[in-house]
N, C-alpha and C positions, 0 to 999 in steps of 0.2 A: 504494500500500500504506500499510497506518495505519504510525506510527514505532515500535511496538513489532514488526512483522514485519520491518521493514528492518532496525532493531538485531540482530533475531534472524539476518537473512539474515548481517551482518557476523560475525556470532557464526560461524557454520557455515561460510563461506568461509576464518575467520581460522586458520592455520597451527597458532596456542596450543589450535585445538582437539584431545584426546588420544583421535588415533583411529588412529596410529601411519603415516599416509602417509606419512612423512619415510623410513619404514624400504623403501621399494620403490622401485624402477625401471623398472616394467613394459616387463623389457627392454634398456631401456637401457644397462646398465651392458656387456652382449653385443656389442651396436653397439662402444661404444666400444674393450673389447678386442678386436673384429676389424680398427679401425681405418674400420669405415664411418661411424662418426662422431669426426670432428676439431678441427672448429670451431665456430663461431658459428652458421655457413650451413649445413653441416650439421646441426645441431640443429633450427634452427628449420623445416629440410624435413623431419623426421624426425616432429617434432611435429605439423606439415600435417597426414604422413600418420596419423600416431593419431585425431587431431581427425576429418578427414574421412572412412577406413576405420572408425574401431571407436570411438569416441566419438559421432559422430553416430547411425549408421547403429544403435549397437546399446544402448551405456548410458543416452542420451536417449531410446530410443524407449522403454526398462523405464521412466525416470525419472516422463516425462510419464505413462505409461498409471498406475504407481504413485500419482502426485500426484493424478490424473483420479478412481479408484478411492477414494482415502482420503476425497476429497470427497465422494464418495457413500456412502461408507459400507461398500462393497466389499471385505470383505478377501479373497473367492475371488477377486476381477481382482488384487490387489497378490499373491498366493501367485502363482498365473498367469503375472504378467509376471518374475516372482523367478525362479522355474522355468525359465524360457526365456531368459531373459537368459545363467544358467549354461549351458543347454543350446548357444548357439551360442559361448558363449567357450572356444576350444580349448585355449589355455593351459593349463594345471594351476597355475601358479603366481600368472597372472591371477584364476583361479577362485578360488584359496585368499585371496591376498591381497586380492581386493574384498570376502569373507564374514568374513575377519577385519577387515577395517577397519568394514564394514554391523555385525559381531554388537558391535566397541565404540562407535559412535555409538549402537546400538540402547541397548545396555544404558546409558548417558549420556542419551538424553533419557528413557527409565524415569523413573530417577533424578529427574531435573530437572523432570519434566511429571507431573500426576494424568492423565492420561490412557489412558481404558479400551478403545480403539484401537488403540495403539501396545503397552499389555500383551498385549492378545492376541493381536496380529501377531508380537509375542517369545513367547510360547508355541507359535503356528506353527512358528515357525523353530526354536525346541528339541526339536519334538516331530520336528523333518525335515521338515512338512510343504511348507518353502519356503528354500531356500538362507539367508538375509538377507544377498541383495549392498547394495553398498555403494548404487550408483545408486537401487536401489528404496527402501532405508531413507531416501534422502536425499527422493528422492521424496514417503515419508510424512510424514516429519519438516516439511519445507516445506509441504505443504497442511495440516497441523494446524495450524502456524504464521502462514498466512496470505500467507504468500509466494506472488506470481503463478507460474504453470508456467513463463512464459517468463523469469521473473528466477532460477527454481530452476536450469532450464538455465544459463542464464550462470553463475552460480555453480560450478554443476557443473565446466565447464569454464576456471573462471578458477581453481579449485581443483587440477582435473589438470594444469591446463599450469605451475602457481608450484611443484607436488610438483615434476616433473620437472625445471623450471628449478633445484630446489632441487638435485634428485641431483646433477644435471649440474655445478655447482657446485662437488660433493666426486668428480667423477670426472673434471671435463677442464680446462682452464685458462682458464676464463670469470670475469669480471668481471661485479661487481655491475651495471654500465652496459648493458655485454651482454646481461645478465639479461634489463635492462628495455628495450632495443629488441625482444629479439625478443618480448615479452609484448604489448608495444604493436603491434609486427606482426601478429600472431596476432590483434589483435581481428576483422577482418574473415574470417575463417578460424572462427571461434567461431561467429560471428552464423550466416555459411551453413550449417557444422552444425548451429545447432538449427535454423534455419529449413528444412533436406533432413528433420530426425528429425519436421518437426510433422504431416504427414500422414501417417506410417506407425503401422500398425497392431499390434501383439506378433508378432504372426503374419511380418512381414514385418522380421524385425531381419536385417538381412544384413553383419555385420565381412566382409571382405574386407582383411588385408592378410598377405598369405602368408609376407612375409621375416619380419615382426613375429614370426609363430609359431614361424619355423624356428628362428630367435635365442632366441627364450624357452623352448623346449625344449631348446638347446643349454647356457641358463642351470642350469638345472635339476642339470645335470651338471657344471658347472664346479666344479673341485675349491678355486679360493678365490674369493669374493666378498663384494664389501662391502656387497648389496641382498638383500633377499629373494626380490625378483623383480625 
């Protein structure tokens, strides 16, 4: 990639970006007041299973088909893959919080970019035409950018696994150090999700992980917490 896409990529992976992830747990914080998650080891099986059920199998497959699309110029496949992406994420809280995180990066590279692509794909998304989750937006974002598909993926997911490490942080008694074994663990767990997400097709996003749901639907309902999701 030239060094103005890679700067861009540091851009969009970096934490200081104000797209309000710091404010979710996708779940997690459920886990923790049931006690199924405790520790270190805990978390980092926990995040496996994200990564490998519903980060590979369904935010990377919208990601790539989005990134695939903006390169051609596509925005009936980036509405498409948006649409569907919502359609298999059961959450309600998941849903909400990836279209509020997708509609403030959207409205942020508006802002920051002349680009007559990314407007009208924010006018899709206002007009309803297309959710604007966060995976597809990041998606477009990244091939205007120049950023490779397969570095957008990493990104993706070196993004979701440091939010999560973040919550975890303010919800269990982990150490900075902790943090960073188990991030560094996870690389190999990253790589085989996107490399499972690179031949599937929109059509074929399949999350599969059932406790995930039960929990985040259980979140929903919890009378105090300190995530949104």
């Amino acid at each position: 990639m030239s060094d103005d896409a890679t700067l861009e990529s540091f851009r969009l992976a970096d934490s200081f970006l104000p797209v309000g992830t710091y404010s979710v747990s996708y779940g997690l914080e459920q886990f923790v007041a049931d006690g199924r998650v405790e520790d270190a080891a805990d978390l980092e099986a926990l995040l496996e299973t994200y990564l490998r059920r519903q980060v590979g199998p369904a935010d990377l497959v919208a990601l790539r088909a989005a990134h695939s699309a903006a390169c051609r110029g596509d925005l009936d496949a980036v509405c498409r893959a948006d649409r569907r992406l919502s359609a298999v994420t059961l959450a309600a809280e998941f849903r909400e919080s990836a279209q509020q995180s997708g509609d403030r990066l959207l409205s942020l590279q508006c802002e920051i970019r002349d680009e007559q692509f990314l407007e009208t794909y924010a006018e899709r998304v206002g007009d309803g035409d297309a959710p604007g989750n966060y995976a597809v937006v990041l998606g477009v974002a990244t091939a205007i950018a120049g950023i490779d598909e397969r570095e957008a993926c990493l990104l993706s997911c070196h993004g979701f696994v440091t939010g999560l490490l973040g919550a975890a942080q303010r919800l269990l008694s982990l150490g900075h150090t902790d943090a960073q074994r188990i991030l560094d663990a996870l690389k190999p767990v990253m790589t085989a999700a996107i490399d499972d997400s690179a031949d599937r097709a929109v059509d074929e996003m399949t999350p599969f992980a059932p406790l995930v749901d039960v929990l985040a639907a259980e979140h929903e309902r919890a009378e105090r917490r300190l995530f949104a999701s």
